[in-house]
C-alpha positions as CSV (number, residue, x, y, z in Angstrom):
1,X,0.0,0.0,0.0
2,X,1.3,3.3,-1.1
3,X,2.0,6.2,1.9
4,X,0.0,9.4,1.4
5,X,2.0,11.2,4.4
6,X,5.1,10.4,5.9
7,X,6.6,12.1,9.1
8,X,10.7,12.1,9.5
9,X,12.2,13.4,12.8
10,X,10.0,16.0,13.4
11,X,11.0,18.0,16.4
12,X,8.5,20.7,18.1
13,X,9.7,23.4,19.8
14,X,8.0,25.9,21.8
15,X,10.7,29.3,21.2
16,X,9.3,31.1,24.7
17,X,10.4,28.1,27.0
18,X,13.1,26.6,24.8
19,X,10.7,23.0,25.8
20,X,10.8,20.3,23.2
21,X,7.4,19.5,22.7
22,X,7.7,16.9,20.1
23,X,10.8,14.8,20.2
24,X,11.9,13.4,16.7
25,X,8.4,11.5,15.8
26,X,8.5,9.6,12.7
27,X,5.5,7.7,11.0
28,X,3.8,7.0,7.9
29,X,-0.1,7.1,6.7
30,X,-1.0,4.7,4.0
31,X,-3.7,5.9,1.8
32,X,-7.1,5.1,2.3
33,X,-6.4,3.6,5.6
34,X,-6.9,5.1,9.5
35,X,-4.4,6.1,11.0
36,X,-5.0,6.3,15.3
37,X,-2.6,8.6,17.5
38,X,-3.2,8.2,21.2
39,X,-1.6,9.3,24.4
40,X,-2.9,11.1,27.4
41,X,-3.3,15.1,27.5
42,X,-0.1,16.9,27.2
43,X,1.3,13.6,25.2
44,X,1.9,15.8,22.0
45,X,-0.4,13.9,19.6
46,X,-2.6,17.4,18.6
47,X,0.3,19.2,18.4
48,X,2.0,16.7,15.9
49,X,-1.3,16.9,13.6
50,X,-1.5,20.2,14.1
51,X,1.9,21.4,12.6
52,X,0.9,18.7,9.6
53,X,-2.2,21.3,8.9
54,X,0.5,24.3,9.9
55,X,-1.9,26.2,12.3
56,X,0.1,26.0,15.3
57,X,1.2,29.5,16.8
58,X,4.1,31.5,15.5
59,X,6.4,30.8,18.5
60,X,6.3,27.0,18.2
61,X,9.0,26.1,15.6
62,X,9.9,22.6,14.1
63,X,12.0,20.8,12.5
64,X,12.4,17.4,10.3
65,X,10.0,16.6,7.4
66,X,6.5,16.3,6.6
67,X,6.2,15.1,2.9
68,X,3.3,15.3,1.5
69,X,2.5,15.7,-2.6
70,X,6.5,15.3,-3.2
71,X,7.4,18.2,-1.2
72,X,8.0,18.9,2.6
73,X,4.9,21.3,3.8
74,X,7.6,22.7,7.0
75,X,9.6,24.2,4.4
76,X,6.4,25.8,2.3
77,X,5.4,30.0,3.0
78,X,1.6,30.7,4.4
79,X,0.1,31.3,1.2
80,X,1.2,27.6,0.0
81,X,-0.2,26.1,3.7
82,X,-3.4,27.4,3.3
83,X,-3.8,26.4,-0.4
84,X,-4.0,22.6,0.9
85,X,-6.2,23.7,4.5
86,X,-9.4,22.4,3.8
87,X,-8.9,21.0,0.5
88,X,-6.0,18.6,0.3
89,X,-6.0,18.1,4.1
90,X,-9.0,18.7,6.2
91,X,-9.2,19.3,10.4
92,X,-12.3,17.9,11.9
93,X,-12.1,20.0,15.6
94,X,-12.7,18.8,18.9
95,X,-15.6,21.5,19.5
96,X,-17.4,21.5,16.9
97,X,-19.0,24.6,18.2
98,X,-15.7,26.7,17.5
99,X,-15.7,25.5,13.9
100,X,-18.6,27.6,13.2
101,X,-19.5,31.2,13.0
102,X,-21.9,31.6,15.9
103,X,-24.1,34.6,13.6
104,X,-24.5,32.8,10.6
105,X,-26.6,29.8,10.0
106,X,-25.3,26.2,9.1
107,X,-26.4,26.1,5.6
108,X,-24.8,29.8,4.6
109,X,-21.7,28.6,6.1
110,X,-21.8,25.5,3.9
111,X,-22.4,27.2,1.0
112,X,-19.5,29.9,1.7
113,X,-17.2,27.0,2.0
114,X,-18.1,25.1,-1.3
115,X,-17.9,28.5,-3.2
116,X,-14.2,29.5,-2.0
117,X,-12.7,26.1,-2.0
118,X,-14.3,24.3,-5.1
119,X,-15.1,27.6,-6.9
120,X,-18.9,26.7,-7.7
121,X,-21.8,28.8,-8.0
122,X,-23.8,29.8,-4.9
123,X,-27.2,27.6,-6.7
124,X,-24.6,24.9,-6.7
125,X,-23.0,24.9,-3.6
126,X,-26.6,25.1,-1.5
127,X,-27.5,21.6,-3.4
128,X,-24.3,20.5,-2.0
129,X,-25.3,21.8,1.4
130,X,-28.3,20.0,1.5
131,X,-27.0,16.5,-0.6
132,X,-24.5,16.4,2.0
133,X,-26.6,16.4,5.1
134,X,-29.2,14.2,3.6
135,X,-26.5,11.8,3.5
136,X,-25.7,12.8,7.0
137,X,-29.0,11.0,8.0
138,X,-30.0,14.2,9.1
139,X,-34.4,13.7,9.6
140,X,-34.8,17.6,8.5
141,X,-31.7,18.1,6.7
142,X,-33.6,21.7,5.6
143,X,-34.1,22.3,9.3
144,X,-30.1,21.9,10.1
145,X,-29.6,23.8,7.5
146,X,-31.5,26.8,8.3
147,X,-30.2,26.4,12.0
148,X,-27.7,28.7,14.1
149,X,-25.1,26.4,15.8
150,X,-26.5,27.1,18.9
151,X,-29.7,25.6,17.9
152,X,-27.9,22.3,17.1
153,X,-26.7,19.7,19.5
154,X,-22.8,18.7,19.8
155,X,-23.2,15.4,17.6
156,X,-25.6,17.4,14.8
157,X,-22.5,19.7,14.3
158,X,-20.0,17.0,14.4
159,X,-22.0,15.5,11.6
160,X,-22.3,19.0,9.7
161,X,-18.6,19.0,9.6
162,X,-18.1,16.0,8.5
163,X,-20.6,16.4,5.7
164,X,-18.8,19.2,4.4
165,X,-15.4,16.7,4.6
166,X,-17.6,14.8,2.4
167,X,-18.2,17.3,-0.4
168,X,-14.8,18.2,-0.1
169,X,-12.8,15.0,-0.7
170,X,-9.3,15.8,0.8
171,X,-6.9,13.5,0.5
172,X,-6.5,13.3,4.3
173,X,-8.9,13.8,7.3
174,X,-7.4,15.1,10.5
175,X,-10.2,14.5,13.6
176,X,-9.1,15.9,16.6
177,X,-10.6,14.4,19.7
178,X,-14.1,14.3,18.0
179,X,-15.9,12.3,20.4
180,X,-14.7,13.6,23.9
181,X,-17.7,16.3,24.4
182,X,-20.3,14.3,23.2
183,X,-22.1,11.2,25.8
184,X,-22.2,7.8,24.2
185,X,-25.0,7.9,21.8
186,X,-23.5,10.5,20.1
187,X,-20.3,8.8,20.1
188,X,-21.2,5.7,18.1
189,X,-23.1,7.8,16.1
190,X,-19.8,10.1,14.8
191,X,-18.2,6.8,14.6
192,X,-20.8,5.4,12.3
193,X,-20.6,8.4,10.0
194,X,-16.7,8.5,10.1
195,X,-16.9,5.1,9.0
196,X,-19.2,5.7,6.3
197,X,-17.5,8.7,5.1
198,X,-14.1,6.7,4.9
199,X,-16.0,4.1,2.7
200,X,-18.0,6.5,0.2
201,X,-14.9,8.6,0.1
202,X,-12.1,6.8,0.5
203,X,-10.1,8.8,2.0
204,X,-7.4,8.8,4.4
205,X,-7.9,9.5,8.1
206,X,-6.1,10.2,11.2
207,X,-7.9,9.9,13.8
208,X,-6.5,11.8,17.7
209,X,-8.0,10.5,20.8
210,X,-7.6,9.3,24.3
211,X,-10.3,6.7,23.6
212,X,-9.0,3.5,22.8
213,X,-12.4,1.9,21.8
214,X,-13.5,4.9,19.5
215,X,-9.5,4.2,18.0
216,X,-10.2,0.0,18.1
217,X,-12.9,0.5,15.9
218,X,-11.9,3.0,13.7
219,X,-8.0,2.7,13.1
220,X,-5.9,0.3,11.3
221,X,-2.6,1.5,12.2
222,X,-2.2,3.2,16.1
223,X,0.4,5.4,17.7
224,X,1.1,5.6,21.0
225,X,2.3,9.1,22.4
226,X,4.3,10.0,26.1
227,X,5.5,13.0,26.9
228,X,6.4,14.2,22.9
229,X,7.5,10.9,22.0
230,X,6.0,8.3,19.7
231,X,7.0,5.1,22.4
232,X,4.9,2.3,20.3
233,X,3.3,1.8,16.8
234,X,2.2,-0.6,14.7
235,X,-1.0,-2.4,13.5
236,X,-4.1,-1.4,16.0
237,X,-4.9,-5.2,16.7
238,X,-1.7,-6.3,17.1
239,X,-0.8,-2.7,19.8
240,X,-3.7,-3.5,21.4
241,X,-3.8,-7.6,21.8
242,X,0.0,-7.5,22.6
243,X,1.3,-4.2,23.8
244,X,5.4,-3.9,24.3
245,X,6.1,-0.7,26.0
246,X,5.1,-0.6,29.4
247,X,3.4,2.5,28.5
248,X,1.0,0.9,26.3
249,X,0.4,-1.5,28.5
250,X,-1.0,0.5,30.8
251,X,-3.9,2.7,28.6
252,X,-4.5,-1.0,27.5
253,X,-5.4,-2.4,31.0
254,X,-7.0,0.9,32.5
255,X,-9.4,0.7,28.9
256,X,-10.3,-2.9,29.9
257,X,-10.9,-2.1,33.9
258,X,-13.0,0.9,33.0
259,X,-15.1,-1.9,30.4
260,X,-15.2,-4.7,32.4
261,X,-16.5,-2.1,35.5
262,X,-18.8,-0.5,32.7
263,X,-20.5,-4.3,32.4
264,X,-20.4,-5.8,36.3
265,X,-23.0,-2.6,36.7
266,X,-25.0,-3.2,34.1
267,X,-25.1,-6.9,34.9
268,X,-25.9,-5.7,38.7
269,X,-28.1,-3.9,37.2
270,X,-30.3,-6.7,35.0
271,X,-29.7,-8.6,38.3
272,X,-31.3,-6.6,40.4
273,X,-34.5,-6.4,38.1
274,X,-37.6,-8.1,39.9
């Protein structure tokens, strides 16, 4: 399988405390696979995705490679960065809420997207809107679209974001911590559609997250982050069934205590049912 994105020594640097955020991280992302980073808070894993989009803030610096279309994207100016934002390589956010204009309705912001980036006509881009969320198995997708974002809950605008991936077809699909604001119907439901949206599109993903069941059913490759550094990776069955680093080893067994106590109180519960 070809690699869409590869990562050489990248070093992160944070210029007002001198600390070394990332410590030389290197990985590949085959195309039209998932690619899961996780790691506790403060492991590095957003920052590493986020100097792959280039929207980190001026005084963090890096250094290494990030090839991506033949070139390496750390070494391209602004103007070329935000060429590829949105259309090459897209950022699903971990609020959704701060993806959106908080004055404009859903639909308008759609259509302002589709018009900038893909350069169609307004009539064109609202039948994109409303395509898109109709595939989002959105009931009322005219409803959503005619909606402020405060109207909508924080799964409807996950699912407006990632309908706009949809018409957009990047190459890649960043989704940072999607699922941690939303309870667990909402969860499985984001999962669904990231599912679905990696089969009709087949794109590439890489998917952040301290969840290692949302990454189990989602990823096919996994990296494990500590403290900047990229301690274990490999093939998400394999990291998961077997883990090496001691690291690993622990998210692993904490995931299945948390499960396994997630069960005994729902059997307790069935048990204690007259």
């Amino acid at each position: 399988m070809m690699s869409i994105l590869t990562v050489n020594h990248l070093n992160i640097i944070d210029t007002k405390t001198n600390k070394v955020i990332v410590k030389d991280a290197s990985f590949t992302v085959e195309q039209q696979t998932c690619l899961g980073i996780v790691g506790e808070s403060g492991s590095g894993k957003s920052m590493t995705v986020r100097e792959i989009m280039g929207v980190n803030p001026r005084w963090i610096r890096s250094e290494g490679e990030v090839l991506f279309e033949n070139r390496n994207l750390l070494e391209d100016n602004d103007k070329r960065r935000r060429s590829i934002r949105g259309k090459k390589i897209s950022m699903i956010l971990q609020d959704a809420m701060t993806a959106f204009n908080p004055i404009e309705k859903i639909g308008a912001q759609m259509n302002q997207t589709f018009v900038q980036l893909l350069k169609v006509p307004k009539r064109k881009a609202e039948r994109l809107s409303l395509e898109s969320l109709e595939m989002m198995n959105f009931q009322e997708p005219r409803t959503v679209y005619g909606s402020y974002p405060h109207e909508l809950s924080g799964g409807m605008l996950q699912r407006c974001m990632i309908a706009i991936a949809l018409v957009m077809k990047p190459d890649v699909i960043i989704a940072d911590e999607p699922t941690t604001a939303l309870d667990s119907i909402n969860q499985l439901e984001v999962v669904k559609q990231f599912r679905s949206l990696k089969e009709l599109t087949g794109t590439t993903m890489i998917l952040i997250s301290h969840d290692l069941g949302v990454v189990q059913r989602l990823a096919d490759n996994v990296i494990v982050m500590k403290d900047g550094e990229i301690v274990e990776q490999g093939v998400t069955s394999t990291v998961f069934n077997d883990p090496k680093h001691a690291y690993t080893q622990y998210l692993v067994n904490t995931r299945l205590q948390l499960t396994n106590s997630f069960n005994d109180s729902l059997l307790s519960g069935v048990k204690a049912k007259p």
